[in-house]
Every structure is written in structure tokens, then in C-alpha cells.
C-alpha positions as CSV (number, residue, x, y, z in Angstrom):
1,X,-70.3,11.8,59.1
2,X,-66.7,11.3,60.3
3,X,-65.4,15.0,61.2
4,X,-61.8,13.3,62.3
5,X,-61.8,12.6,58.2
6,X,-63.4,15.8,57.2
7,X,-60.9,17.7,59.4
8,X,-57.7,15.7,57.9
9,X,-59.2,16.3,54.3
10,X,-59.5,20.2,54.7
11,X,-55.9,20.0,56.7
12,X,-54.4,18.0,53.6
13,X,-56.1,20.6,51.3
14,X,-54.4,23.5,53.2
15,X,-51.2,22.0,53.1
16,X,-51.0,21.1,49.1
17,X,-52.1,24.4,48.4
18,X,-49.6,26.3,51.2
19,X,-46.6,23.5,49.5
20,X,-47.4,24.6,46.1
21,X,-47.4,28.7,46.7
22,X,-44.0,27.5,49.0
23,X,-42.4,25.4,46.1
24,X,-43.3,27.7,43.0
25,X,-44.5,31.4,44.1
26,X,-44.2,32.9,41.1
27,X,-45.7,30.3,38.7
28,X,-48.8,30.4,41.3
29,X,-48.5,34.9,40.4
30,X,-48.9,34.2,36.6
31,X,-51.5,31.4,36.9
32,X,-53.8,34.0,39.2
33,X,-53.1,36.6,36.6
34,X,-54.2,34.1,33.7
35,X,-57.2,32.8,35.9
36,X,-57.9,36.7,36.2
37,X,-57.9,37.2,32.6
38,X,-60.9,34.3,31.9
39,X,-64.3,34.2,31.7
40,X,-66.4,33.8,34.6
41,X,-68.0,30.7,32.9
42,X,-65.2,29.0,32.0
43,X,-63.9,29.1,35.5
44,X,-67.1,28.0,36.7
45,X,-66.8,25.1,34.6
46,X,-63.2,24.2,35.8
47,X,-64.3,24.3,39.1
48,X,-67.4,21.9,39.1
49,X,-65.3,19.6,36.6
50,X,-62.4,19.5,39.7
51,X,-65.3,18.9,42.2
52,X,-66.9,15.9,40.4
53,X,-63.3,14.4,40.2
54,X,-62.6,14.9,43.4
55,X,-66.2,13.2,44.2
56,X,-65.2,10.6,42.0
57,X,-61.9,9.5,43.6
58,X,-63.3,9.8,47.3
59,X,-65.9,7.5,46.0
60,X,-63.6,4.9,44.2
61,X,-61.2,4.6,47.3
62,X,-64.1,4.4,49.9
63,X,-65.9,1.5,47.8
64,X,-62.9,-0.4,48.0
């Protein structure tokens, strides 16, 4: 495992989600209070459906 890439993924993480509550605070307020309002399943699904296509486009760019 490279940890110089794991450490640059987890920075580039931080820093879209730090932009984004920068950029737009209070349309990040009402998504956490619509998130709030759904089921735990149907966040639980979101999540692992963001997670596969995440897996997905690490694996198409490092197979090119």
C-alpha cells in the first residue's frame, strides 16, 4: 500500500468537504436536517452506493 496516496486521498476528502460547508453553509444546514429526517436504511444504502462508486472510479483510473 502507498500511504503518500492514502494520505493525499483523505487530505482531498477533507478539503471538498471543508470547500463545500465554506462555499454553501446553509444549503449544507438543510441537507443535514433532511438527511436527519430519513430512514436509517435508506441512508445506509446511499452510503454503500457512494462507496462502490468511489471504488469504481479509483479502479478505472488506476487500470489505465
Amino acid at each position: 500500500m502507498n500511504w503518500e496516496m492514502l494520505f493525499v486521498g483523505l487530505g482531498l476528502a477533507l478539503f471538498l468537504e471543508g470547500a463545500a460547508y465554506a462555499i454553501m453553509p446553509e444549503s449544507f444546514k438543510k441537507l443535514l436536517v433532511a438527511a436527519a429526517g430519513q430512514p436509517a436504511a435508506k441512508l445506509r444504502v446511499m452510503g454503500l452506493t457512494l462507496a462502490a462508486l468511489g471504488v469504481a472510479m479509483i479502479w478505472m483510473v488506476r487500470s489505465l
